[in-house]
C-alpha positions in Angstrom: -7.0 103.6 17.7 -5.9 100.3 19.2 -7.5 101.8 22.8 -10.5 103.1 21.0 -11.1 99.8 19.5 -10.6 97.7 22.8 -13.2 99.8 24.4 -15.5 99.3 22.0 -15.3 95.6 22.2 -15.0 95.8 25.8 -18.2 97.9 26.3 -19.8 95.5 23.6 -19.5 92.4 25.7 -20.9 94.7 29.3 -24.4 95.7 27.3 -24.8 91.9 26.0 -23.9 90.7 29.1 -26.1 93.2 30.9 -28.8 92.3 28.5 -28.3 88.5 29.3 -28.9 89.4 32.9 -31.7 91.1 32.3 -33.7 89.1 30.2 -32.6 85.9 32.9 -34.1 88.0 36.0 -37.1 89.1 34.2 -38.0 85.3 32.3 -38.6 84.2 35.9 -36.4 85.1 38.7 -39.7 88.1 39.3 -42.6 85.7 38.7 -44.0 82.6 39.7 -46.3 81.9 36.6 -45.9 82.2 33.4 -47.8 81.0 29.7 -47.5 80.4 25.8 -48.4 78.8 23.0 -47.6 75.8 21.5 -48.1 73.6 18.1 -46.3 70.1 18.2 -46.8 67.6 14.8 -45.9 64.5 15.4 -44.9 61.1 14.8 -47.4 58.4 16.0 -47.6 54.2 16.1 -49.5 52.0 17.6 -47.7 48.9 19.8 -49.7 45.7 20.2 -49.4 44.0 24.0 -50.6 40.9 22.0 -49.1 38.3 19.3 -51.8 38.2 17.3 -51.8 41.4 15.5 -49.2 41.1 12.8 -45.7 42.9 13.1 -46.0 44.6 10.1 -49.0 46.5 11.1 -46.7 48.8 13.1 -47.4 51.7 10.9 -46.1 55.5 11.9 -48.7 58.0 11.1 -48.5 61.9 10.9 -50.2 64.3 13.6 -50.6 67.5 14.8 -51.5 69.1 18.7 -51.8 72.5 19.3 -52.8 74.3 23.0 -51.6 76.0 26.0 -48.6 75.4 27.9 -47.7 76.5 31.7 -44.9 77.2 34.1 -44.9 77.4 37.5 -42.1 77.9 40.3 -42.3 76.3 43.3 -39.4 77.0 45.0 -36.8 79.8 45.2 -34.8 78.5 42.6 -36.2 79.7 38.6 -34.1 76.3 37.2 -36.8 74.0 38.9 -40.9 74.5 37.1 -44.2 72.5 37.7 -45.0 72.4 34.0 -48.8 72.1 32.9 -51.1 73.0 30.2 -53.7 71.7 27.8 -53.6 71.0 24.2 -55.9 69.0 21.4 -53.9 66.2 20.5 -54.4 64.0 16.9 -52.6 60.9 16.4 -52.6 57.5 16.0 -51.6 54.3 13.8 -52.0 51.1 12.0 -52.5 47.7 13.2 -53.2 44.0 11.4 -55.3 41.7 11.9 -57.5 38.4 11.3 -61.0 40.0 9.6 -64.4 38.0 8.7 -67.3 39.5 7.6 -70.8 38.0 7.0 -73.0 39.9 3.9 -76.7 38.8 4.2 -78.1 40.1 0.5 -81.9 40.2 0.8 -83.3 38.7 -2.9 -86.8 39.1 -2.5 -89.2 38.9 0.1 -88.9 35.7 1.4 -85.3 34.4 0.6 -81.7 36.1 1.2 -78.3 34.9 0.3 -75.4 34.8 3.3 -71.6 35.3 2.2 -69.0 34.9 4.3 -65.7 36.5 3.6 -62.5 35.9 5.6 -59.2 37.5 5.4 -57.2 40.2 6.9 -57.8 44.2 7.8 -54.9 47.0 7.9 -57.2 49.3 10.4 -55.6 53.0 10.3 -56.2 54.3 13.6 -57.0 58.4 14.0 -57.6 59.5 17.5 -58.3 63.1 18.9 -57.3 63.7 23.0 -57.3 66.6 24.7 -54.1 65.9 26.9 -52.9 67.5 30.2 -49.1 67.2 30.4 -47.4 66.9 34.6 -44.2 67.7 34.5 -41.0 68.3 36.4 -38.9 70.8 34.6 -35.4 71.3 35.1 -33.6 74.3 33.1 -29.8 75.8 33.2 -29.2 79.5 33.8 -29.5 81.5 30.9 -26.6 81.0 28.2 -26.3 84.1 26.7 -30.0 84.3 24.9 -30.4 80.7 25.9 -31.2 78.4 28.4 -31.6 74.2 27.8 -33.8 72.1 29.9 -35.7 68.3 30.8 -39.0 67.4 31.5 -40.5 64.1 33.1 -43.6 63.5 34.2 -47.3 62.3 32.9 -49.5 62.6 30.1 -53.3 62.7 30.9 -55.7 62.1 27.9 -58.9 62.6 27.4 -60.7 61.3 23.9 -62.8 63.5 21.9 -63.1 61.2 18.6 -61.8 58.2 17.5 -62.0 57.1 13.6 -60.6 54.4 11.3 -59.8 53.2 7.7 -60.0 49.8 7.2 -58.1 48.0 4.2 -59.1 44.3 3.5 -56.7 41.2 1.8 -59.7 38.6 1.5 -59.3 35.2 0.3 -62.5 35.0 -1.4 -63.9 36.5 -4.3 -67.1 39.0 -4.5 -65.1 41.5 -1.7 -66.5 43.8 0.9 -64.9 47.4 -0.3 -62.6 49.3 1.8 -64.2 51.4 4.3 -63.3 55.2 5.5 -63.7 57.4 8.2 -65.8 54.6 10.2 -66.4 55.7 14.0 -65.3 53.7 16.7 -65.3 55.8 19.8 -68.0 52.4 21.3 -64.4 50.8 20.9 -61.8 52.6 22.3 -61.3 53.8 26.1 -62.3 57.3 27.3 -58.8 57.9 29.2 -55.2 57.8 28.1 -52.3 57.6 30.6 -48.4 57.8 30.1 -44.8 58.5 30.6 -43.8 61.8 28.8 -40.7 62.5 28.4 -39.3 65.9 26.6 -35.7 68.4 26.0 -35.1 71.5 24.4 -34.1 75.0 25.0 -35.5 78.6 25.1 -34.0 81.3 23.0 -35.1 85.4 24.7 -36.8 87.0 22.4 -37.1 90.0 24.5 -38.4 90.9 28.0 -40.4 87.8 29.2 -41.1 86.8 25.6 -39.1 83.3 25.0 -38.8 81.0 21.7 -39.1 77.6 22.9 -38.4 74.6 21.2 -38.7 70.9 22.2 -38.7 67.0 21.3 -41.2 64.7 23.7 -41.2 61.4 23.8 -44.9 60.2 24.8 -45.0 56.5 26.3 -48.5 55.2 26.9 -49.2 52.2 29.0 -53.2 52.0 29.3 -54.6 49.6 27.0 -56.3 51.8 24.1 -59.0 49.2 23.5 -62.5 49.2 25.9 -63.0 45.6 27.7 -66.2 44.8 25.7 -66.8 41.5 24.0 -67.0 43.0 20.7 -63.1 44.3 20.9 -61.9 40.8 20.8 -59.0 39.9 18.4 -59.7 36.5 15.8 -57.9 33.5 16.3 -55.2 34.0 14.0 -53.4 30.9 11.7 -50.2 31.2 10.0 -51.2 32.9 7.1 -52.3 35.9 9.2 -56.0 35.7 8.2 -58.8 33.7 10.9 -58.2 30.1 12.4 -61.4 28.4 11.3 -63.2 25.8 12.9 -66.7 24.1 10.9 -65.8 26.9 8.6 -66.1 29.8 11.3 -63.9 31.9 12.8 -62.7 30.9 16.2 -62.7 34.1 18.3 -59.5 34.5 20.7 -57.9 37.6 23.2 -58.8 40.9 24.2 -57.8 43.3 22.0 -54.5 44.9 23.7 -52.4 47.5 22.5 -51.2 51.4 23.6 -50.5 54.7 21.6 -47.2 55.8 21.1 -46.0 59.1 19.7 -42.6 61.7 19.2 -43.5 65.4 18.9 -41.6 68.4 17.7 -43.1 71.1 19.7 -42.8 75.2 19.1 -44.0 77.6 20.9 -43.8 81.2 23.0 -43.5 82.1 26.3 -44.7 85.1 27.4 
């Protein structure tokens, strides 16, 4: 009974270990390309380069990217991939800033009535990309079902839409309402660039077909504002709303500041 039973374990371990091997050789020790799926929500802020938007406008925000992912090998070696793809990507954040805003109310034909509002804005930031990821991936053997790996390399963005939702703190009375879905693609620059950074593993499904999982880090250092006269930031004063001068708002730096975002992606290899 004792023999029977030490066979059994023993032939147990050769078919998962067999299996192990198999599903290893054919993920992509036979094949220099292969593709999946992917959906990654994420966890997205917006990081001023400047002082004058406040601190507190550092405001995470909720998104979701969904595309096409890649694998290439480039060598002899299956533990070292080019990894590519393409995927629609929505995130964004919040910023703060010094706001003024000049109402001319037309009373008849011949006279109209200026107000001038100062104060601050909350501006909820909700920008669509379609990103192209370059990667270096490096991946351990396969661990039983499993294999873990790292990727560095580049994000490249392209954006597709841009909107906001402004929230205003005036000082005066007679307010401007709170705006919503106001477009500001004129504002914001066509092209993205930045450091991605992303770890996970791959769970065999069967044959080629792989579960993967992953966390990315996605670092952006090109200013997300357009150089335009228009996207220039308001003298701030300490109370956070505009520095006045004659009763005007003094107008001060370019707008500076870069998209940030951590993303849980899931997907399938097949």
């Amino acid at each position: 009974m004792k023999k029977m039973l030490r066979n059994a374990v023993l032939t147990a371990v050769m078919g998962l270990f067999a299996a192990s091997t198999m599903a290893q050789e054919s993920d992509m020790e036979d094949r220099k390309f292969r593709f999946g799926l992917v959906a990654s929500p994420n966890l997205g802020w917006v990081r001023p380069n400047i002082q004058d938007f406040e601190k507190s406008g550092l405001q995470a925000r909720l998104g979701f990217g969904y595309g096409l992912m890649m694998d290439f090998r480039f060598s002899e070696s299956p533990n070292y991939l080019f990894s590519t793809g393409i995927s629609m990507t929505n995130n964004g954040g919040a910023l703060i800033e010094p706001w003024d805003s000049l109402d001319i109310v037309q009373v008849n034909d011949s006279t109209t009535i200026s107000n001038y509002f100062y104060g601050k804005v909350d501006r909820a930031y909700r920008v669509q990309y379609v990103t192209v990821p370059l990667l270096l991936k490096m991946r351990t053997n396969e661990i039983g079902y499993m294999t873990y790996f790292a990727a560095v390399g580049l994000d490249v963005g392209v954006r597709t839409r841009a909107f906001a939702n402004d929230a205003y703190t005036w000082e005066q009375d007679g307010l401007p309402p709170d705006q919503k879905d106001i477009n500001i693609q004129k504002d914001m620059q066509l092209f993205r660039l930045g450091i991605n950074l992303t770890g996970g593993g791959e769970f065999n499904l069967s044959g080629k077909t792989n579960l993967y999982v992953g966390v990315g880090y996605h670092n952006h250092f090109t200013n997300m504002f357009r150089n335009t006269s228009d996207n220039r930031i308001l003298e701030p004063s300490d109370d956070g709303t505009p520095d006045l001068v004659d009763g005007m708002a003094v107008i001060g730096k370019q707008k500076k500041a870069v998209t940030n975002y951590v993303s849980l992606n899931i997907g399938v290899f097949f």
